[in-house]
C-alpha positions as CSV (number, residue, x, y, z in Angstrom):
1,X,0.0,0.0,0.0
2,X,1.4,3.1,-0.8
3,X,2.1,5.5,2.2
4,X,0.7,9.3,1.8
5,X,3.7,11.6,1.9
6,X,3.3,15.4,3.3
7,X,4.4,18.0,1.2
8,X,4.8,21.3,2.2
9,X,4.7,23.5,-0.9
10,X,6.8,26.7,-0.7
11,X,5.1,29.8,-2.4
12,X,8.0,30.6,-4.6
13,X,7.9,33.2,-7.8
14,X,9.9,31.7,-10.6
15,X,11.9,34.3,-12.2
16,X,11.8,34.1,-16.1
17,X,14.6,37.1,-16.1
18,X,17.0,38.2,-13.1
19,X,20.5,40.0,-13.2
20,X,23.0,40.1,-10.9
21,X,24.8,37.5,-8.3
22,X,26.6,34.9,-9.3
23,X,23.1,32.7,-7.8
24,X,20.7,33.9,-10.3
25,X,19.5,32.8,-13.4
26,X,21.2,33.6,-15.9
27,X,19.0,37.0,-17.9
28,X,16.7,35.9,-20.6
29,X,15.2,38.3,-23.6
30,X,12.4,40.3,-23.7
31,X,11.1,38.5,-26.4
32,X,11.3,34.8,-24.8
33,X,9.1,36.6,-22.0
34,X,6.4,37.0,-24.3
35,X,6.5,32.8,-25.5
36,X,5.9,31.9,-21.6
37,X,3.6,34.3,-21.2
38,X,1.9,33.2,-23.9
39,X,1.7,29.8,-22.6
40,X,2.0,29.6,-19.2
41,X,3.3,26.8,-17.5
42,X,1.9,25.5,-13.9
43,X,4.9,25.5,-12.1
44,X,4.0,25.4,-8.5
45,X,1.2,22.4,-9.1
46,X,4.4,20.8,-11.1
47,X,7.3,21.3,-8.3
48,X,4.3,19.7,-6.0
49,X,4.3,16.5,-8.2
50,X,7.8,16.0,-8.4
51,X,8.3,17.2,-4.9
52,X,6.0,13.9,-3.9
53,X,8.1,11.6,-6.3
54,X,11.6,12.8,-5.2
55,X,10.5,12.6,-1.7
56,X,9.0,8.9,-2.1
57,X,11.7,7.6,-4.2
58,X,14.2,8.8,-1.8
59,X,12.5,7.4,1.8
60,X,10.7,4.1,-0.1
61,X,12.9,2.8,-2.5
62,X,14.7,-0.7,-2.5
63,X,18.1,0.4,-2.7
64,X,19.3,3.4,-1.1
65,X,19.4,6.4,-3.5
66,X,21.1,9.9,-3.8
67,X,18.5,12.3,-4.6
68,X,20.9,14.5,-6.2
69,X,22.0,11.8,-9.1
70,X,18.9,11.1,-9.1
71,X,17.0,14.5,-10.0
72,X,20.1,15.3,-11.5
73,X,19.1,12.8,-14.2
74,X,15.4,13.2,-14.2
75,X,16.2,16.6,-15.1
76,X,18.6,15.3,-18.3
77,X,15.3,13.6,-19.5
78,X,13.7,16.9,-20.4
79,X,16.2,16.4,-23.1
80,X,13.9,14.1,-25.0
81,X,11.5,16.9,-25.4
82,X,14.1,19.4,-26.7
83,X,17.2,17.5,-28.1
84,X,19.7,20.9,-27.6
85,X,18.5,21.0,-23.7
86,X,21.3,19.6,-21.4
87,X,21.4,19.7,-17.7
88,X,24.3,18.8,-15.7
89,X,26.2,19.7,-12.6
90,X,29.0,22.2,-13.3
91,X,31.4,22.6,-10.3
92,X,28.6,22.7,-7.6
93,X,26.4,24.6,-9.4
94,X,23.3,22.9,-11.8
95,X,23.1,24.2,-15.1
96,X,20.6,24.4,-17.8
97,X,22.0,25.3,-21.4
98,X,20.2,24.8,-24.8
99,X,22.9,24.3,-27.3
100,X,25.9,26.5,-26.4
101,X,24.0,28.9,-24.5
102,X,23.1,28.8,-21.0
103,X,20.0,29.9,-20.1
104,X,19.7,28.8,-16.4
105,X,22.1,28.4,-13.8
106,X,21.6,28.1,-9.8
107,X,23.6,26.4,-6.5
108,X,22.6,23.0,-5.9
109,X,20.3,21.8,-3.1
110,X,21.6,19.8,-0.1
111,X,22.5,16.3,-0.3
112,X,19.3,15.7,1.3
113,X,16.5,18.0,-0.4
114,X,14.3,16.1,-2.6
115,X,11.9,19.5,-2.6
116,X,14.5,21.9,-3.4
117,X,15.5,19.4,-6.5
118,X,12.0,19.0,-7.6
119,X,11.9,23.2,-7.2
120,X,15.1,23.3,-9.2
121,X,14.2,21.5,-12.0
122,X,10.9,23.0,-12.6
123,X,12.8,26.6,-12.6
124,X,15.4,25.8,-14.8
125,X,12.5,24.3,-17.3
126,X,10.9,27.8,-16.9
127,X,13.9,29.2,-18.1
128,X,14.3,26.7,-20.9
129,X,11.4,27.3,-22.3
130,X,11.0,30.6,-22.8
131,X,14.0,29.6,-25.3
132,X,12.3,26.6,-26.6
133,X,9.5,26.0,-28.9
134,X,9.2,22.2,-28.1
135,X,9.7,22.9,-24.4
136,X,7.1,25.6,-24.8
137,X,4.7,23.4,-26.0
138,X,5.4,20.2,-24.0
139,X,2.4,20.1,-21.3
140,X,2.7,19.1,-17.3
141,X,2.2,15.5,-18.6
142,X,5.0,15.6,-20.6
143,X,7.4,16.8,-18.4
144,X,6.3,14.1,-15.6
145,X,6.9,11.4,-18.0
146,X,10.4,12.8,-19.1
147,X,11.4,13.2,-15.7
148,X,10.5,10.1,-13.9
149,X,11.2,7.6,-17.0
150,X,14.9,9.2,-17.2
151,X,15.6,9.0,-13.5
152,X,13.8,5.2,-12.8
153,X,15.7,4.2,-16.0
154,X,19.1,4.9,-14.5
155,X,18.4,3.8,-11.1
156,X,15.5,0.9,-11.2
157,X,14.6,-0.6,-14.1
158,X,11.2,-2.6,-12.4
159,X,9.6,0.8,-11.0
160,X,7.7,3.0,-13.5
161,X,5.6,6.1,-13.6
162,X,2.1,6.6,-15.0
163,X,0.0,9.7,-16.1
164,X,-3.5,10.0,-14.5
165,X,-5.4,8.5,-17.2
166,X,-3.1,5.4,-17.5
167,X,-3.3,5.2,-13.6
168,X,-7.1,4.6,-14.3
169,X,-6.2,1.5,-16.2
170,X,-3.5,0.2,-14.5
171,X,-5.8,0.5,-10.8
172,X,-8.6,-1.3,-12.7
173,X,-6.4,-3.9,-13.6
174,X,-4.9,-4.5,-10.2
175,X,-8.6,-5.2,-9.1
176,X,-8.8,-7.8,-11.8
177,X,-11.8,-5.3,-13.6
178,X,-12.1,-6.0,-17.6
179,X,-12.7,-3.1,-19.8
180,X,-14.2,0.3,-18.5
181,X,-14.8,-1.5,-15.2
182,X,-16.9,-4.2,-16.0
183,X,-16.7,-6.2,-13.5
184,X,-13.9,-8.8,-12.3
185,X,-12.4,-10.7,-14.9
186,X,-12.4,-14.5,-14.1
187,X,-9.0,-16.3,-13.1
188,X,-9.8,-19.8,-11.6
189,X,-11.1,-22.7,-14.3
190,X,-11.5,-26.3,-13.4
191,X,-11.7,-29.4,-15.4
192,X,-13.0,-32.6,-13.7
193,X,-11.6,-35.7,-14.5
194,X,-12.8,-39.5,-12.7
195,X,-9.8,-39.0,-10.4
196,X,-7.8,-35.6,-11.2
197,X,-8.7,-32.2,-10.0
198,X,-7.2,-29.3,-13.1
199,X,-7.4,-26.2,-11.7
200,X,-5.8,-23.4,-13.8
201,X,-5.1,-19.7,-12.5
202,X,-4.7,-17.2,-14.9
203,X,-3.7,-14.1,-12.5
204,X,-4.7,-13.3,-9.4
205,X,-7.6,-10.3,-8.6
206,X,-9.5,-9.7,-5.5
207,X,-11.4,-12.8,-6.1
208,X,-9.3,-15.9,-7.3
209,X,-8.7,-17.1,-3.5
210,X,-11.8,-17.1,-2.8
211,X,-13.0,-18.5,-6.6
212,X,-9.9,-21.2,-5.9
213,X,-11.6,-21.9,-2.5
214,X,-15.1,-22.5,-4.1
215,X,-13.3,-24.9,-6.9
216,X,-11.6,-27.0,-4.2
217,X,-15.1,-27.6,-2.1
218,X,-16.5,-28.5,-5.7
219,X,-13.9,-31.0,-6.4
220,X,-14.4,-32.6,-3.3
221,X,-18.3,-32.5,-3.6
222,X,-18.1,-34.4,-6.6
223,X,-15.2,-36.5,-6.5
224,X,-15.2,-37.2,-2.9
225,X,-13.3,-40.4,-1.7
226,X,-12.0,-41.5,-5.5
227,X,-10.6,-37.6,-5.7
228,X,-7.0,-38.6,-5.9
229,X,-4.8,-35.9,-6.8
230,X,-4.6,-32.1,-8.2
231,X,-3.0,-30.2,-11.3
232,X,-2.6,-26.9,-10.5
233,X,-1.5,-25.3,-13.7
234,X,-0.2,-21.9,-13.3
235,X,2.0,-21.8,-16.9
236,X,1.7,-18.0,-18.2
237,X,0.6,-17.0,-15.3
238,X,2.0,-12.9,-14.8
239,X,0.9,-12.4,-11.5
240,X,-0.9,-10.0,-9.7
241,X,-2.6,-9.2,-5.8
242,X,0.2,-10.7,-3.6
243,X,-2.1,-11.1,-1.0
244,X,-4.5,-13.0,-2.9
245,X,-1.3,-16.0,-4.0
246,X,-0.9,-15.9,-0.2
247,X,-4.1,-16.6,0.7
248,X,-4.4,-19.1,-2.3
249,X,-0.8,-20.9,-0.9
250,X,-3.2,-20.9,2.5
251,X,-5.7,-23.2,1.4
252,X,-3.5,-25.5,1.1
253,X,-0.8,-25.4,3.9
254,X,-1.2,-25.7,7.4
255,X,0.4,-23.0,10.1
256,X,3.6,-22.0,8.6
257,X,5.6,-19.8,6.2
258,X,4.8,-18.7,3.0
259,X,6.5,-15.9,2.0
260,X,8.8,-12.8,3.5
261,X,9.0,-9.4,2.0
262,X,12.2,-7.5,2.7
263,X,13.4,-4.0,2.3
264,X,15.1,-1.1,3.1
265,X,11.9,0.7,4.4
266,X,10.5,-1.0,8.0
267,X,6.9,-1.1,6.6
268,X,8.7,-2.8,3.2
269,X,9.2,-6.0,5.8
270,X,6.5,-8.4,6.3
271,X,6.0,-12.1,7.4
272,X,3.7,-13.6,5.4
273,X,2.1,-17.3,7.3
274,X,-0.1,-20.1,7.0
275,X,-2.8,-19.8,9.0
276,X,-5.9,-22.2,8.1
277,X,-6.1,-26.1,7.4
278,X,-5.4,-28.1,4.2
279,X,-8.4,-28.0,2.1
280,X,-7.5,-30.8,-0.2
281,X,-6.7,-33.0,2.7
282,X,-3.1,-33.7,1.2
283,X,-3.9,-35.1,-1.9
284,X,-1.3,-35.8,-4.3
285,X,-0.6,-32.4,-6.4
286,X,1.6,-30.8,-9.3
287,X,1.9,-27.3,-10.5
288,X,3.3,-26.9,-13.7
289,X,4.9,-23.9,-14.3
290,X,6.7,-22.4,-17.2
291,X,9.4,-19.6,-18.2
292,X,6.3,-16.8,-18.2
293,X,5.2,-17.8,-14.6
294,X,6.2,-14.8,-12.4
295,X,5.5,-12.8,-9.5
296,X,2.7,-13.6,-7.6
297,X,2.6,-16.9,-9.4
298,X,6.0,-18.0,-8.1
299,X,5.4,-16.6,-4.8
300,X,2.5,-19.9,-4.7
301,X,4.9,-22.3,-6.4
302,X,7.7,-21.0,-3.9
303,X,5.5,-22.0,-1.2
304,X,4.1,-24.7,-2.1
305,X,7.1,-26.8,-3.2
306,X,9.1,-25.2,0.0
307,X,6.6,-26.8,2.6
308,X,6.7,-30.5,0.3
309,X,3.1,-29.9,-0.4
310,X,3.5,-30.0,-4.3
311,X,6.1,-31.0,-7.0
312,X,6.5,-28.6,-9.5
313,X,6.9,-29.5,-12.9
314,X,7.8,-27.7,-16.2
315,X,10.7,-24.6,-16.4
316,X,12.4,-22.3,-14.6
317,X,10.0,-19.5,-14.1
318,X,10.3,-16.1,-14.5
319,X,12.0,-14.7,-11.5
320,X,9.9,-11.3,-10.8
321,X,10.5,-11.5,-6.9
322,X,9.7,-8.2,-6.2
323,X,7.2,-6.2,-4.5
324,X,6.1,-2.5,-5.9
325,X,4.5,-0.4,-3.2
326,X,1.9,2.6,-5.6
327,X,3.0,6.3,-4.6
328,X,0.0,8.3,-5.1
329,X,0.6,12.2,-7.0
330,X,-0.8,15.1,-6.7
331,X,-1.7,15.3,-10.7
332,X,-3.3,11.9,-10.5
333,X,-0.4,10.0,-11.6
334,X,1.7,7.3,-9.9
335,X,5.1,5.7,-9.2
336,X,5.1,1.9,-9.0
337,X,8.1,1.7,-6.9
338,X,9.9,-1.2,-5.9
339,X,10.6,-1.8,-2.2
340,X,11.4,-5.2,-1.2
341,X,12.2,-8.5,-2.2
342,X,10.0,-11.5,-1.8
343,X,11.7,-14.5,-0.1
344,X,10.9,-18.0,-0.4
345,X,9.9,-19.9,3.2
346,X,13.7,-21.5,2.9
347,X,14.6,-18.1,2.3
348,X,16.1,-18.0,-1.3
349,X,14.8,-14.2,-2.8
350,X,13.0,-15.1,-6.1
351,X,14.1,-12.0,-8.0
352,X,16.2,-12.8,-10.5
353,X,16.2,-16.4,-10.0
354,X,12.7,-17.8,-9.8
355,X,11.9,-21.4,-9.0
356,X,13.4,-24.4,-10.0
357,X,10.8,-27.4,-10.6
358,X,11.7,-30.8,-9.4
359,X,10.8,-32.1,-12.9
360,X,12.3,-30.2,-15.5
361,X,10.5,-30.6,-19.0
362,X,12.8,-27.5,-20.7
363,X,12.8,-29.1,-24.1
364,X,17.3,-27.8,-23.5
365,X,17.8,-29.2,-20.2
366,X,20.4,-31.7,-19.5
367,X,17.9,-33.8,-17.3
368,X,14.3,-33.5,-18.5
369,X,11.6,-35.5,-17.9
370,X,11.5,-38.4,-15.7
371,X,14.8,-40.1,-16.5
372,X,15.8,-36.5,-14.7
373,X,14.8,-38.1,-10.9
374,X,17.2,-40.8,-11.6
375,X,20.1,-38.8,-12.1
376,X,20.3,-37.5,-8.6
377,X,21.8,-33.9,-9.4
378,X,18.2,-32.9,-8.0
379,X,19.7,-32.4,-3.9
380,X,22.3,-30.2,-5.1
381,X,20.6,-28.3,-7.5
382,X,18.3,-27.4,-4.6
383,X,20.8,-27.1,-1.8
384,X,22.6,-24.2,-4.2
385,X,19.6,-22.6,-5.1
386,X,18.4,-21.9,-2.0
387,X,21.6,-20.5,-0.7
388,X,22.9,-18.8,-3.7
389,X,23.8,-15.6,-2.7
390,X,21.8,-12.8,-4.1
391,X,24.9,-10.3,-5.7
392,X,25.9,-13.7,-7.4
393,X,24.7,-12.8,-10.9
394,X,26.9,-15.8,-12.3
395,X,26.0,-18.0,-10.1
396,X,22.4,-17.4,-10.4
397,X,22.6,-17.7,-14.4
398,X,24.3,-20.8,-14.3
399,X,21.9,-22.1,-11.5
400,X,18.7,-20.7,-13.9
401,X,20.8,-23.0,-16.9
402,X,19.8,-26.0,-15.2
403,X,16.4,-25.7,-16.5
404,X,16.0,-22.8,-19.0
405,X,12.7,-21.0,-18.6
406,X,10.2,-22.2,-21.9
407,X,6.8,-22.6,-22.4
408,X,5.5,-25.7,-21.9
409,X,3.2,-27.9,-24.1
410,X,0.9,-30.4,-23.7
411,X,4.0,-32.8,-22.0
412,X,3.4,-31.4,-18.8
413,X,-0.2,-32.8,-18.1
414,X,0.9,-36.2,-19.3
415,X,4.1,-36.4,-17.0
416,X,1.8,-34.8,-14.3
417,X,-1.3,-37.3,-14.8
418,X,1.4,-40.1,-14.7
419,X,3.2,-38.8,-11.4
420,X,-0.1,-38.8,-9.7
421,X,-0.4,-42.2,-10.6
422,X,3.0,-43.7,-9.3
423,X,2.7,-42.9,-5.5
424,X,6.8,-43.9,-5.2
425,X,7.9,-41.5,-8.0
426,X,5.5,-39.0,-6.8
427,X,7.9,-39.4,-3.3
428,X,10.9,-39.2,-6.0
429,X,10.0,-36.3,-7.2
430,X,9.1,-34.4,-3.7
431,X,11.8,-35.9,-1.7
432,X,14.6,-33.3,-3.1
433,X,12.6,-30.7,-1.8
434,X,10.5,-32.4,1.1
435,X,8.9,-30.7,4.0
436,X,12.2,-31.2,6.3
437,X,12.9,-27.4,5.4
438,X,13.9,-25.2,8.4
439,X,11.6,-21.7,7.8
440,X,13.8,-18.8,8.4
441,X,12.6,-16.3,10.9
């Protein structure tokens, strides 16, 4: 959940022309007056929106970020509206020239001043444009975009910004709503078979724990004592509502970890457990999974194959372990900013990595299929996975190389019908990654 930040606006006039110190902006023409007065620019309701981002980015953020590198290139992305603009830092000072004239120029804030960065930039783009036509004619929207694209570029490539009407769309899909609202998009199917449960989740919205819930008391209504095992197919599966893959891993784990968030913020931290009973009473289940499995997805396969409830079966998945809190701005607009990592319960973080299925169908693996189980590499592979270190880029690659992420096809169900019809090389398959784990605090 995004945290409300305060920001105290200062009532500031922003010179288009001064003369004098060595701390002024540099004197513009009488005749560039006229183009900003022409088209005015809002430039307090502007230094209030980035005021909020600078300020966000700077106290929320995963990794620990100097607000002066990065306004200092926020403010370089006003370049893409006006090619000849440059901004840079030149000997303590920040600078705004269009080609080889300067036409702004002012001391730097402190160290620790997201507001008087956010009130520089927006000053030294008044004095830009009353040199620039494309400038002059770029609106508030604009300028957002150029800003916070150039400065979450450089410094975190998973966070993003978004303009008020795409922050319409993007909220409606975080509640799972189809077009224009209409209502919540289904993400739970079922197939009955004489034996086999196939449940398939497609994303997860405000109702697919519950919808998985009312799937699972259907199964066992119909099936009852000849139900004998459960698919759980979440292959292409992006993601979504963390909370709602938590509560799905819930239904099927008894009191126990699930997943940990981690970050540099105290809020960013959180324990996420096990609470309620096994609904489908331990029957015998697979998840197949598959290179576009992420997120929220892997946060269920994580959890599930952690505790030895499940053996997963297919690829590598994705490895989007992260967790984006949604700063709210002034304009409408927000930052999807990333501020902690999501940990498996044997504590392995999923970003970067994803998780490794016990049964690797990757049509390039060295061991795929079954004849994989009998070449015993499986303990190791696991035993490194989970205590890979997370700076280890290398390592991680070559751990991912074991089973390169891929879609799957129509193998998976097959293998996964027949390992739920072998009770020993269903054990073979779990034992590697069995429910002797020791959950880290």
């Amino acid at each position: 959940m995004a945290r409300h930040l305060a920001v105290l606006l200062s009532a500031i006039l922003l010179a288009a022309c001064a003369e004098g110190g060595a701390d002024a902006p540099v004197s513009q023409a009488p005749a560039s007056q006229v183009l900003t007065a022409a088209n005015p620019f809002p430039a307090l309701e502007a230094e209030a929106v980035l005021a909020k981002g600078f300020q966000a980015i700077w106290e929320f953020s995963l990794e620990e970020i100097d607000v002066a590198a990065f306004a200092l290139e926020g403010a370089k992305g006003l370049g893409s509206l006006d090619p000849n603009l440059v901004a840079a830092n030149d000997k303590g000072r920040y600078v705004v020239r269009l080609g080889d004239e300067t036409v702004f120029a002012a001391p730097l804030p402190g160290p620790s001043d997201p507001r008087g960065w956010a009130r520089l930039t927006i000053e030294g783009l008044i004095a830009a444009r009353a040199k620039s036509p494309p400038l002059l004619e770029a609106d508030p929207e604009q300028v957002y975009q150029a800003v916070f694209d150039a400065a979450l570029a450089r410094f975190d490539l998973h966070s993003r910004y978004a303009g008020a009407q795409e922050t319409q769309r993007l909220k409606a899909k975080r509640d799972g709503l189809g077009e224009a609202g209409a209502g919540l998009v289904p993400t739970v199917g079922m197939v009955l078979g004489d034996q086999i449960a196939s449940i398939k989740i497609v994303g997860f919205n405000q109702q697919t724990a519950a919808n998985l819930e009312a799937k699972l008391k259907e199964a066992q209504a119909v099936l009852g004592r000849s139900w004998k095992g459960l698919i759980l197919d979440l292959r292409g599966n992006p993601g979504g509502l963390l909370e709602q893959a938590v509560k799905s891993a819930d239904l099927f784990l008894g009191p126990g970890r699930i997943a940990a968030a981690r970050g540099r913020h105290p809020l960013s931290s959180l324990n996420h457990d096990a609470a309620e009973g096994d609904l489908a009473q331990g029957i015998a289940m697979v998840v197949l999974v598959d290179g576009r499995t992420a997120s929220s997805a892997e946060v269920l396969a994580a959890a599930l194959q952690d505790r030895g409830r499940a053996v997963i079966l297919g690829s590598t998945t994705y490895g989007k372990g992260l967790v984006q809190t949604v700063i709210e701005l002034p304009n409408g607009g927000e930052i999807d900013l990333s501020w902690s990592r999501l940990l498996a319960p044997s504590g392995y973080a999923l970003q970067g990595l994803g998780v490794l299925p016990n049964v690797c169908t990757s049509a390039t693996a060295k061991h795929a299929g079954l004849a994989g189980l009998e070449s015993g590499a499986a303990g190791g592979d696991f035993a490194q996975w989970r205590t890979v270190g997370l700076g280890s880029k290398a390592a991680r690659a070559r751990l991912r190389a074991i089973c390169p992420p891929d879609s799957q096809g129509g193998e998976a169900e097959s293998l996964a019908l027949r390992l739920l019809s072998d009770r020993a090389l269903y054990a073979k398959a779990l034992a590697p990654t069995g429910a002797s784990l020791a959950l880290r605090p």
